[in-house]
N, CA, C and O atoms as a Tinker XYZ file with bonds, in Angstrom:
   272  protein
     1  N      0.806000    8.812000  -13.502000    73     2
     2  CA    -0.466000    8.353000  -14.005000    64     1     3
     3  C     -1.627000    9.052000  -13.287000    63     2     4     5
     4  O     -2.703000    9.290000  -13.834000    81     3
     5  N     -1.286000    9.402000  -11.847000    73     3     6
     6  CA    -2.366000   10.152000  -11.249000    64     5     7
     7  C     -2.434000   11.618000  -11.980000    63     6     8     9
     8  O     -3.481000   12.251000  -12.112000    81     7
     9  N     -1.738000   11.852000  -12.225000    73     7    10
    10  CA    -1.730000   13.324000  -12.686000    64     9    11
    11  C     -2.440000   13.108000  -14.098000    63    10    12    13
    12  O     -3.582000   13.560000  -14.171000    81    11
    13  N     -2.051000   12.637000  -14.947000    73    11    14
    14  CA    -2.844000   12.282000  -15.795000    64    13    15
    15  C     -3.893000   12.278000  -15.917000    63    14    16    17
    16  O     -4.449000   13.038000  -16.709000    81    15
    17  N     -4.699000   11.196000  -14.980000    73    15    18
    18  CA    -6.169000   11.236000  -15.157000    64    17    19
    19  C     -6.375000   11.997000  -14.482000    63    18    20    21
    20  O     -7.577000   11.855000  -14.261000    81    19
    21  N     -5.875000   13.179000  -13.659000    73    19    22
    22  CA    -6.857000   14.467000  -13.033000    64    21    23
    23  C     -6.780000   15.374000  -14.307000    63    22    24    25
    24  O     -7.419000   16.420000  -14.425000    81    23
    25  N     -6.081000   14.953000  -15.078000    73    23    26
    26  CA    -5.992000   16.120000  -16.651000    64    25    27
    27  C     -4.899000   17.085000  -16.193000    63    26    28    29
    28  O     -5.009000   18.262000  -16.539000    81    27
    29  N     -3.958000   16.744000  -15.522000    73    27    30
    30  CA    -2.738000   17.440000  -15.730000    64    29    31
    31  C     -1.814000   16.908000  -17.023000    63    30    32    33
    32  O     -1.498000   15.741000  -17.256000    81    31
    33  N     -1.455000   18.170000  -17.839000    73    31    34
    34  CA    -0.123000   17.529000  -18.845000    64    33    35
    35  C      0.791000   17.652000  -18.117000    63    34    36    37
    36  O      1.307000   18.575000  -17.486000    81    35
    37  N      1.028000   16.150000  -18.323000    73    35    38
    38  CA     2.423000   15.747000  -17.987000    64    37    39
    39  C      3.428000   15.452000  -18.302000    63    38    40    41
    40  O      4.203000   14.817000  -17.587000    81    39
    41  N      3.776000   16.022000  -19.986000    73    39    42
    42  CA     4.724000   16.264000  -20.591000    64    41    43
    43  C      5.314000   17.308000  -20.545000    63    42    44    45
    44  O      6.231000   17.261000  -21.366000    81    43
    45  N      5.282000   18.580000  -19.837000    73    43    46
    46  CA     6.030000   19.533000  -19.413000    64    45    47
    47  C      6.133000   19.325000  -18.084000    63    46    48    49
    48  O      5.585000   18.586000  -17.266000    81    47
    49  N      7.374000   20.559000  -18.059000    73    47    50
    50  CA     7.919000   20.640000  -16.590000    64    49    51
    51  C      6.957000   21.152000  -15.300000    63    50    52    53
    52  O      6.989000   20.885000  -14.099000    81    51
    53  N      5.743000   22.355000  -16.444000    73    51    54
    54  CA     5.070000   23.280000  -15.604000    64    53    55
    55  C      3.784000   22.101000  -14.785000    63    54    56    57
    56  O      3.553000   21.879000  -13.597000    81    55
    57  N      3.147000   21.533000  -16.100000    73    55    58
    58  CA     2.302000   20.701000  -15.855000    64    57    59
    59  C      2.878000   19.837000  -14.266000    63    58    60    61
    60  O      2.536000   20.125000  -13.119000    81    59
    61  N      3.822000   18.748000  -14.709000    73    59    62
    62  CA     4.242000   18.271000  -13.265000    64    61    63
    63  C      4.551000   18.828000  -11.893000    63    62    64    65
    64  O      4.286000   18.490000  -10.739000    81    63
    65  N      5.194000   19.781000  -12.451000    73    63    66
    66  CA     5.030000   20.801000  -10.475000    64    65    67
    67  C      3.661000   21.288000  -10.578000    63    66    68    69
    68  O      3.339000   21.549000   -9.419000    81    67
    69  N      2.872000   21.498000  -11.207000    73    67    70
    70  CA     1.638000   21.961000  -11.112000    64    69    71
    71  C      0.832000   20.764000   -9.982000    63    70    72    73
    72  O      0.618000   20.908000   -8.778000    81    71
    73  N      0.556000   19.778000  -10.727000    73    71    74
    74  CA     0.314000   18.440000  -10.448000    64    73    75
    75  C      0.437000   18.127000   -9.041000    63    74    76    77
    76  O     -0.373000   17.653000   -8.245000    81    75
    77  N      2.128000   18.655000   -8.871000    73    75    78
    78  CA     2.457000   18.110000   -8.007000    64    77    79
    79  C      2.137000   19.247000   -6.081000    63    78    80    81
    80  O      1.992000   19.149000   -4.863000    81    79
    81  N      2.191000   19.877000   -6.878000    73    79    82
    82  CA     1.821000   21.669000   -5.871000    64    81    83
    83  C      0.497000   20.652000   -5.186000    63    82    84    85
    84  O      0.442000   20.223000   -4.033000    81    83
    85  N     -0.368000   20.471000   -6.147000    73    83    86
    86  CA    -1.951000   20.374000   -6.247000    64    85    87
    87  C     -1.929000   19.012000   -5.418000    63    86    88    89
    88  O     -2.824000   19.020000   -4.574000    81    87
    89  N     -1.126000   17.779000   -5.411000    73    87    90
    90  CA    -1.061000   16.723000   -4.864000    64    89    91
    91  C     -0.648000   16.822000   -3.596000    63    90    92    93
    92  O     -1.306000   16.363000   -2.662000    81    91
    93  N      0.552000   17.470000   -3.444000    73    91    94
    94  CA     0.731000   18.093000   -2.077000    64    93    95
    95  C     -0.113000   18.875000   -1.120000    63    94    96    97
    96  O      0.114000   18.700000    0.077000    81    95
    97  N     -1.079000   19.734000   -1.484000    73    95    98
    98  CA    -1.647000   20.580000   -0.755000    64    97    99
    99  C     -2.882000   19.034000   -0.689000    63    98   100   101
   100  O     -2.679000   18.589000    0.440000    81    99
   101  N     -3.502000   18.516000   -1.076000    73    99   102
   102  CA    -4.434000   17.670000   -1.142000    64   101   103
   103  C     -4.353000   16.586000    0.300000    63   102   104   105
   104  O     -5.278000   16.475000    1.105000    81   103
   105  N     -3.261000   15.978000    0.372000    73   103   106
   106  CA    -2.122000   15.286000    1.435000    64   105   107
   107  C     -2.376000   15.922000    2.393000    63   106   108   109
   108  O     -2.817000   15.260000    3.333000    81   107
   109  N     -2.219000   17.561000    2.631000    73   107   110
   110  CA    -1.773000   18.226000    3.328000    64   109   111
   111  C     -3.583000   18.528000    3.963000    63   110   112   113
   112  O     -3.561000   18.326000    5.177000    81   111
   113  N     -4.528000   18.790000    3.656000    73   111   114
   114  CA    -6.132000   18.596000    3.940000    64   113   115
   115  C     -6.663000   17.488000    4.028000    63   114   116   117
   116  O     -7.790000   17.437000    4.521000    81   115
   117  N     -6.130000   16.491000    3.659000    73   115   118
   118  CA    -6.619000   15.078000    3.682000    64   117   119
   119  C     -7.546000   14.784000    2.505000    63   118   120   121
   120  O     -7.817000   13.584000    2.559000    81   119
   121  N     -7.921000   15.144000    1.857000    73   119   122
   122  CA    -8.861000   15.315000    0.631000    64   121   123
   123  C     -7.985000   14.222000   -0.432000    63   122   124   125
   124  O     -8.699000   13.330000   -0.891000    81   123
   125  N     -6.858000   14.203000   -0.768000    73   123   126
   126  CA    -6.223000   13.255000   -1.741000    64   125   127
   127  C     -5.645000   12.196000   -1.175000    63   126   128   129
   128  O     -4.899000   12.342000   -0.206000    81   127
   129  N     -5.876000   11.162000   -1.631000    73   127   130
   130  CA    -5.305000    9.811000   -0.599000    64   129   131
   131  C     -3.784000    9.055000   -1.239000    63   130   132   133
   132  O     -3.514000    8.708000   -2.389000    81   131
   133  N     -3.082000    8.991000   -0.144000    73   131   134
   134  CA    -1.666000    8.938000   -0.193000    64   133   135
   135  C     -0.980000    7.687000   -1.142000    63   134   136   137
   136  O     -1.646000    6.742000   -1.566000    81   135
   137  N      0.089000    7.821000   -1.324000    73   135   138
   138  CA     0.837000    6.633000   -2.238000    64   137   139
   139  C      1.204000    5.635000   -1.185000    63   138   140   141
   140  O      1.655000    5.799000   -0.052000    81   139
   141  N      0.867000    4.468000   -1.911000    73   139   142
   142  CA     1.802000    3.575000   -0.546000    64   141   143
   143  C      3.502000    3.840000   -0.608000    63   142   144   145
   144  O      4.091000    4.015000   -1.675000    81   143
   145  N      4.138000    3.838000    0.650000    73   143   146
   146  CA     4.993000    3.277000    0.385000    64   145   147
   147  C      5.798000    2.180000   -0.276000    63   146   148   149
   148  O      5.416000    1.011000   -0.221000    81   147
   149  N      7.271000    2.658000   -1.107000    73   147   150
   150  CA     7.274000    0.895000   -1.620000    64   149   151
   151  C      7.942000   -0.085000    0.049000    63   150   152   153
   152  O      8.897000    0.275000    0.738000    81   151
   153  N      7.082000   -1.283000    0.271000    73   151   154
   154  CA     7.286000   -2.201000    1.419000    64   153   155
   155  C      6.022000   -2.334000    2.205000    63   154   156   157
   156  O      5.520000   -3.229000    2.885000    81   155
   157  N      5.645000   -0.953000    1.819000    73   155   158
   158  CA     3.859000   -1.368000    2.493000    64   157   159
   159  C      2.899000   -1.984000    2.203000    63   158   160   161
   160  O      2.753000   -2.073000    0.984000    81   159
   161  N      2.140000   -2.473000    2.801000    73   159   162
   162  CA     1.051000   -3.577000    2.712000    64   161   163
   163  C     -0.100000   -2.981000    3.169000    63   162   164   165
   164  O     -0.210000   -2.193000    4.108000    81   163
   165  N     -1.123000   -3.500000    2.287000    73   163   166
   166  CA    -2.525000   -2.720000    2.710000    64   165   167
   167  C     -3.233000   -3.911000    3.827000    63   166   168   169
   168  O     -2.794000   -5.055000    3.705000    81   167
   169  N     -3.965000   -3.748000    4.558000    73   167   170
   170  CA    -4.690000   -4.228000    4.942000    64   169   171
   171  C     -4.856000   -5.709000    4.585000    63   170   172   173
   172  O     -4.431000   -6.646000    5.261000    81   171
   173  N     -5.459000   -5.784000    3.559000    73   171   174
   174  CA    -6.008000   -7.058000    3.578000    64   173   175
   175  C     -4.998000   -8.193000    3.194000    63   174   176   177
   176  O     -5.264000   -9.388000    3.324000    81   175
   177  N     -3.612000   -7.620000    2.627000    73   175   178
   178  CA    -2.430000   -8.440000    2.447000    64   177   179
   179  C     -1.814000   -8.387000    4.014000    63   178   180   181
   180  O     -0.839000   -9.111000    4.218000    81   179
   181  N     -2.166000   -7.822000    4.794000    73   179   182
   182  CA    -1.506000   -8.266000    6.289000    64   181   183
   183  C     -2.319000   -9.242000    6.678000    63   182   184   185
   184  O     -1.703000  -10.230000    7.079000    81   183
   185  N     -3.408000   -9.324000    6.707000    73   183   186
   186  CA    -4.471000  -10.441000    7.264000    64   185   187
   187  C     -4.341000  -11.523000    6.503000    63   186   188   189
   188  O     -4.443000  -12.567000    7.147000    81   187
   189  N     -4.115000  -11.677000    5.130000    73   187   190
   190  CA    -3.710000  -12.622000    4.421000    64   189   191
   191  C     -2.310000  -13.777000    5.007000    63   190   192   193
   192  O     -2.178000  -14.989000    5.173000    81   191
   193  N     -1.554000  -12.678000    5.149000    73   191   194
   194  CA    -0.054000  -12.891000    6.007000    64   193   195
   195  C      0.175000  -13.679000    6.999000    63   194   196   197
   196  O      1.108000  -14.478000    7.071000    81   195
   197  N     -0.877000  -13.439000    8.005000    73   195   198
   198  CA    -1.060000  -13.122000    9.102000    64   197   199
   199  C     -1.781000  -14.911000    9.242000    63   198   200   201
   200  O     -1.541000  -15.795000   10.064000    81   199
   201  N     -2.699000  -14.878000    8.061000    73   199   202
   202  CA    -3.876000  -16.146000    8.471000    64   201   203
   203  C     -2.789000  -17.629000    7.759000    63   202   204   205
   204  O     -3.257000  -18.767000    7.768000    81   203
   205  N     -1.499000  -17.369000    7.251000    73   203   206
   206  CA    -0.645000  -18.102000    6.556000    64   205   207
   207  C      0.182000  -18.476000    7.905000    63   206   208   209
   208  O      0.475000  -19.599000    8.315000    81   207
   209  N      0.403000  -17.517000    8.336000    73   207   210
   210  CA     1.899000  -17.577000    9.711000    64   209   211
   211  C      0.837000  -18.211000   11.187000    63   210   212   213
   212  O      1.380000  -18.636000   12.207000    81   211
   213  N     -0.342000  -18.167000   11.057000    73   211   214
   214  CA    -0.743000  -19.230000   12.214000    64   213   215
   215  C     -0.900000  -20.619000   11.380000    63   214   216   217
   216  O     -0.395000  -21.697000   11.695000    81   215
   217  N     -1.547000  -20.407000   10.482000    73   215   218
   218  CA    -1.757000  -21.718000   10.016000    64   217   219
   219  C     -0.467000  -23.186000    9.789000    63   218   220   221
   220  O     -0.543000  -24.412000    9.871000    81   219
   221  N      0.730000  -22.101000    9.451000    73   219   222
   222  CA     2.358000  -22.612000    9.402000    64   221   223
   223  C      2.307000  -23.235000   11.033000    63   222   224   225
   224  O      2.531000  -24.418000   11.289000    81   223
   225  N      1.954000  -22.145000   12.111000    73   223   226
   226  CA     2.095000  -22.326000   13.762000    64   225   227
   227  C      0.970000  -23.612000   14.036000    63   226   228   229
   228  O      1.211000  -24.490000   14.864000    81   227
   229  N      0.186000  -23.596000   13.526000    73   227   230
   230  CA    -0.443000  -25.177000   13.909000    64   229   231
   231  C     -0.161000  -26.054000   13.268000    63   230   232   233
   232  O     -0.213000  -27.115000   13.889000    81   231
   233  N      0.228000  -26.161000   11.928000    73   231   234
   234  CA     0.786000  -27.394000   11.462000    64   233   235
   235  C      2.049000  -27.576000   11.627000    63   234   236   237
   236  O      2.513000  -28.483000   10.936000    81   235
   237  N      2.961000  -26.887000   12.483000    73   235   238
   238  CA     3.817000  -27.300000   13.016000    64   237   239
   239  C      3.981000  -28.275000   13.861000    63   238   240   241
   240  O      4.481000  -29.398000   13.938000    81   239
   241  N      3.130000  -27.130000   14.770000    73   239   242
   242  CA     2.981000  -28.094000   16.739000    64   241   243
   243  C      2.319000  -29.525000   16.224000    63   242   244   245
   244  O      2.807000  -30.499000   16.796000    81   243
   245  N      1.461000  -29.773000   15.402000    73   243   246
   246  CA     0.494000  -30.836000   15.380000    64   245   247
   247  C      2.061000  -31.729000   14.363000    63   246   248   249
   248  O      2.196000  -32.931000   14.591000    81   247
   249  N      2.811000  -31.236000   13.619000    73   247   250
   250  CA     3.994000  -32.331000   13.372000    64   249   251
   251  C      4.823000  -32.672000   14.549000    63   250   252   253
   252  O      5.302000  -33.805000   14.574000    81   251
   253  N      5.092000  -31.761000   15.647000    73   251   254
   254  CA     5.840000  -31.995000   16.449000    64   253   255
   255  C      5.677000  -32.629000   17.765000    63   254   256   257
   256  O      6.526000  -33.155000   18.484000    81   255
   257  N      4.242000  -32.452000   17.956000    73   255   258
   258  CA     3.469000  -32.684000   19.264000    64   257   259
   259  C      4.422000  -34.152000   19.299000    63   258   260   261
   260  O      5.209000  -34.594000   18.462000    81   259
   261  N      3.885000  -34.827000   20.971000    73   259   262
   262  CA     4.772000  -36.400000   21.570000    64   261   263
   263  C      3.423000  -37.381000   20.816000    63   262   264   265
   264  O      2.236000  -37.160000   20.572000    81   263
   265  N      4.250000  -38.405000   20.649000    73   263   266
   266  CA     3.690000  -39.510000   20.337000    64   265   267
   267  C      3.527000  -40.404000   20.910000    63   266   268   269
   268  O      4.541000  -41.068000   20.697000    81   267
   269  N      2.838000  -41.004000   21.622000    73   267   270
   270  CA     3.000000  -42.278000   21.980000    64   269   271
   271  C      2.714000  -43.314000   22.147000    63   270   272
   272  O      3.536000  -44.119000   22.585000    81   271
């Protein structure tokens, strides 16, 4: 789909290594910005994560805390 909207055809073979030459060297200058990995998380889904797994950590302790 990226190739696409830069106006590469991407119904031939030439078009896609073209595409792909052009995506690579881009990576390679920093000028084109990278694919996530699949498993990676951007930013703001780690902080999301992150503000869930303390919030789990205090309503824990506050179920478990002594009573008396």
């Amino acid at each position: 789909m990226m190739g696409q909207a830069q106006g590469f055809d991407m119904s031939t073979e030439e078009g896609i290594n073209t595409w792909m030459a052009t995506y690579n060297a881009g990576i390679a200058t920093g000028t084109q910005p990278r694919l996530p990995l699949p498993g990676e998380q951007t930013a703001s889904a780690r902080q999301y994560r992150d503000k869930i797994k303390r919030k789990m950590k205090k309503d824990s302790r506050r179920r478990n805390r002594n009573k008396r």
